[in-house]
Each structure stands twice: as C-alpha cells, then as structure tokens.
N, C-alpha and C positions, 0 to 999 in steps of 0.2 A: 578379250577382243571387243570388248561393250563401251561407248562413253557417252555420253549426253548427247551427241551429235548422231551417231551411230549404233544401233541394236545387232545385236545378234544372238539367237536366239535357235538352239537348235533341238531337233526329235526324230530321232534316232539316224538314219543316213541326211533326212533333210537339213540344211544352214539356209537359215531365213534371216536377211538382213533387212534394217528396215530403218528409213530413213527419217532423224527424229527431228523435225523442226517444225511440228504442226502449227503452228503460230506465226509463220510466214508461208506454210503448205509447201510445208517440206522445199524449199527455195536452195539455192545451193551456195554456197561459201567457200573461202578456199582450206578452211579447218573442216569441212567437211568431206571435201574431195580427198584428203590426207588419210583422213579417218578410213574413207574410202581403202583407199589404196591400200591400207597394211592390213585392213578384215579381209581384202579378196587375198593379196598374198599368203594370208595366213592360212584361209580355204582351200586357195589352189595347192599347197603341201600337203593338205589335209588328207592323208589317205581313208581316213573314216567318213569324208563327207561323199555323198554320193549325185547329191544335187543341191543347187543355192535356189531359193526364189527371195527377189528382190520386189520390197513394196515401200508404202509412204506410211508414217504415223497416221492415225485418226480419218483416213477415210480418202486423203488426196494423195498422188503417186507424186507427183514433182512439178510446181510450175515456174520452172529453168532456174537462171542465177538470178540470183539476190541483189537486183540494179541498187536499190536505197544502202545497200550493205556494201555495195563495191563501190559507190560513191564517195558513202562516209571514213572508206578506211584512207589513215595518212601514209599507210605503208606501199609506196609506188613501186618499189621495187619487188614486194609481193604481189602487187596487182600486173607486175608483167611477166612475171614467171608463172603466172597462174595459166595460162593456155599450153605452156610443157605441160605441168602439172596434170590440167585435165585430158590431156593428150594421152599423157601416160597410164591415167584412170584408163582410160578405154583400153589399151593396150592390153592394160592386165586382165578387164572382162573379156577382150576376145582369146586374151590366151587358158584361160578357166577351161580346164582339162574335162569338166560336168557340165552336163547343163545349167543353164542360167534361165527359171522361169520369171517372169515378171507379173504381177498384179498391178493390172492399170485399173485403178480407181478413177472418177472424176477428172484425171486432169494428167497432162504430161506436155509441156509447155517447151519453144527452144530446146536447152542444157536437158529437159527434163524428156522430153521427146529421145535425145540422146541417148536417154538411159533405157529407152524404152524399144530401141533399136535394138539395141545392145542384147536384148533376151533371146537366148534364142526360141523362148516360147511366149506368145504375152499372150495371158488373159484377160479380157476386157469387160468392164461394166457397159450396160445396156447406154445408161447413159454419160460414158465416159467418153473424151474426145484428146486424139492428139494434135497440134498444129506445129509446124515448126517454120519460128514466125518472125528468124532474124531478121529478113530480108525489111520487113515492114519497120526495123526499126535500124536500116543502114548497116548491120552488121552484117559480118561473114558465118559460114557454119560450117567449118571444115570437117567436124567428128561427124554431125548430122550428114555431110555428103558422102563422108566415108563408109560408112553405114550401108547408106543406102545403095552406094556403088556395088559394096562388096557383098550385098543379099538380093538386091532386087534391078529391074531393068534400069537403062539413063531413060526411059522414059518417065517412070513413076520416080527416079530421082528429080527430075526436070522439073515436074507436076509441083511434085513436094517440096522441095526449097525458093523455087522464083513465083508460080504459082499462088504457093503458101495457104492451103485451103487447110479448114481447120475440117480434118478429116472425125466422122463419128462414129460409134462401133461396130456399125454394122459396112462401113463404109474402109474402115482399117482391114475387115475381115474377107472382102472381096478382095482385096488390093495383095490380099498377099500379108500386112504388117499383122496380124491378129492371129495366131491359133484357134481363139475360143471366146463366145462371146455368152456372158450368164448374165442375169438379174445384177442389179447394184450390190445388193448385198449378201450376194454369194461369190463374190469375187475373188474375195481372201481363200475362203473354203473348196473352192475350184483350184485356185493355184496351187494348195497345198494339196491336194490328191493328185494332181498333175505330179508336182517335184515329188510326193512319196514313190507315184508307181515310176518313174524315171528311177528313182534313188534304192528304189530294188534289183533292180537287175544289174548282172555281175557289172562291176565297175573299169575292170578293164579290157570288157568289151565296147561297151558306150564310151570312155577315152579313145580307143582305137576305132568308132566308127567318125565321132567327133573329128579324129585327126585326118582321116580318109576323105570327108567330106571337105574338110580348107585345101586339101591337093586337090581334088576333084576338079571346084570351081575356078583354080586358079585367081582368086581374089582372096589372098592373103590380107588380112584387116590393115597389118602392121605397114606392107607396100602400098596398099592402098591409100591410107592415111598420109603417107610420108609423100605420094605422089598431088596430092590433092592439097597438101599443105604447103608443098614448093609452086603449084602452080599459080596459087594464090598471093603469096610474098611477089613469084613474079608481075602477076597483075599490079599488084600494088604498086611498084617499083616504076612499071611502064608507064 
C-alpha cells in the first residue's frame, strides 16, 4: 500500500499515512491523490485497522496543489478530470468507517487545508496555521466549502473561504477546526496517542457511533459536496 508518493506505515490498530513530497512541502499532484484514494480504500476494508492519522513527510502537513506541477503538465485532459478525482479523494475520507486524526504541522495551505478538514480530529502545532486561500488567487473551493458546511456553522464557513484569514493554532482551536494544540515538536507524538487510544476501543462500536453521528447532523459530506458543486457550475454558467 506504500509508493514514493504515499507512506503508510502501521502499529498495531493505528494506519498512519503520510504524505511523501517534502521537497515541494508535501504539495499535491494528481499521482498523489490516486495514491491517495486506493491507501484510504484499502483502510477502509481493513477490519484490523482501528484508526488512520494522516500527516506531511518532514515536518509540513500540506501546502495545497502543486500550481508549478499542474502548469507544466501536457496532459489536459488529466488536468480536468482532476477535480472528480479529488472530489472523490474526499468522499472516501468522509466515508472512512475509523477515525481520521490529522497532525497539522506548520502548514495546511487551499488542497491542503482540505485535508485538514477532512480529520475528524486535528492536532495542531503551536506554531502551525491553516488558510484557505483560493479566493485570493480567483479560484473556487468547492471540498474546502463542503467541509466546512457539513461540520461547522455558514458563519465560520463564510469567515473562512471569502474572508480567507490565515487562521493560527490557537485561533483553529477556538473556532471549533482543532481538537488539540501541543508544542511544534510534539505534534506527531500527540496524534499518534490520540489515534492509539481511539484505535483501542472496540471497533464496531466507534463505526456505529461514527455512523449515528452523519444521521444526526444531517449534513451527509457526499450531499453536501454534490450540492455545493452544482451550485457552483451554476454560478459559472450565469
């Protein structure tokens, strides 16, 4: 389940994926969203896995997609299937049966913010920050509103993609986006006791509270998303 792009690394119920491109700070590509997609599929079957925490190689958690990387590539037709693509990345994290902890290092950027959503725990460095910062650069952020729609108010959604403040950890942690906020370099060390003591307890209890909770709110990720992404084509359109 391991490739250049993609770690995963597991101890004993924990699956720790980690995301390998520290030489662009873990930036995102569409060989890596791929990668993506078949490590979560493969976890989500996983009846031995009991929780995932998701991080960045060497110290950064993800600062969005790879503008110089999706420039230079010739393949146009892979560069417009890529927003299914990551559409469907998120899909499969919100459908992850376990928890999903995050280790936000330093940085979670646009795409990378995305991911950072996506947890349904994130632990945060002192001095880490998320922004999500399409807007400043004329794009749209249909996963980043989905996101936010389907865990938190349309106010801190509002805040957070037109706004676009580059929120810092202590600042993620009142808002609601943080579980936990440690030193820099306890960050790693914190997530992974977090996804251990999650990943001991019986497993299909926490599936079944997991599942209770997306009826609850009625903000299923998948409706959510597919609402949010038609509304946007229509903007476009008009």
């Amino acid at each position: 389940m391991a490739n250049e792009l993609v770690l995963v690394e597991r101890d004993g119920p924990r699956a720790e994926i980690v995301l390998n491109r520290p030489h662009r700070r873990n930036a995102i590509v569409p060989t890596l969203v791929e990668s993506l997609i078949d490590v979560v599929g493969q976890l989500a079957s996983d009846g031995t896995v009991g929780a995932v925490l998701l991080r960045g190689a060497e110290g950064t958690f993800c600062s969005g997609m790879d503008l110089k990387e999706f420039a230079a590539t010739s393949d146009g037709e892979s560069a417009r299937g890529f927003p299914a693509r990551w559409a469907a990345l998120h899909r499969s994290l919100a459908a992850l049966p376990v928890p999903l902890v995050g280790a936000l290092e330093r940085a979670a950027i646009a795409g990378g913010a995305a991911l950072a959503l996506a947890c349904d725990l994130l632990v945060v460095g002192e001095g880490a920050f998320l922004h999500i910062s399409e807007v400043e650069l004329g794009r749209a952020a249909p996963v980043n509103v989905a996101w936010l729609t389907a865990k938190h108010t349309p106010a801190l959604a509002l805040e957070a993609v037109v706004a676009a403040p580059r929120y810092d950890a202590r600042s993620m942690q009142a808002k609601g986006l943080a579980h936990l906020v440690v030193p820099d370099a306890e960050v790693v060390t914190a997530a992974r006791s977090l996804a251990d003591r999650l990943g001991s307890y019986d497993r299909p209890a926490v599936v079944a509270l997991k599942d209770s909770l997306r009826a609850a709110t009625g903000n299923d990720f998948d409706d959510v998303l597919e609402r949010v992404t038609r509304a946007g084509t229509s903007g476009a359109a008009s």
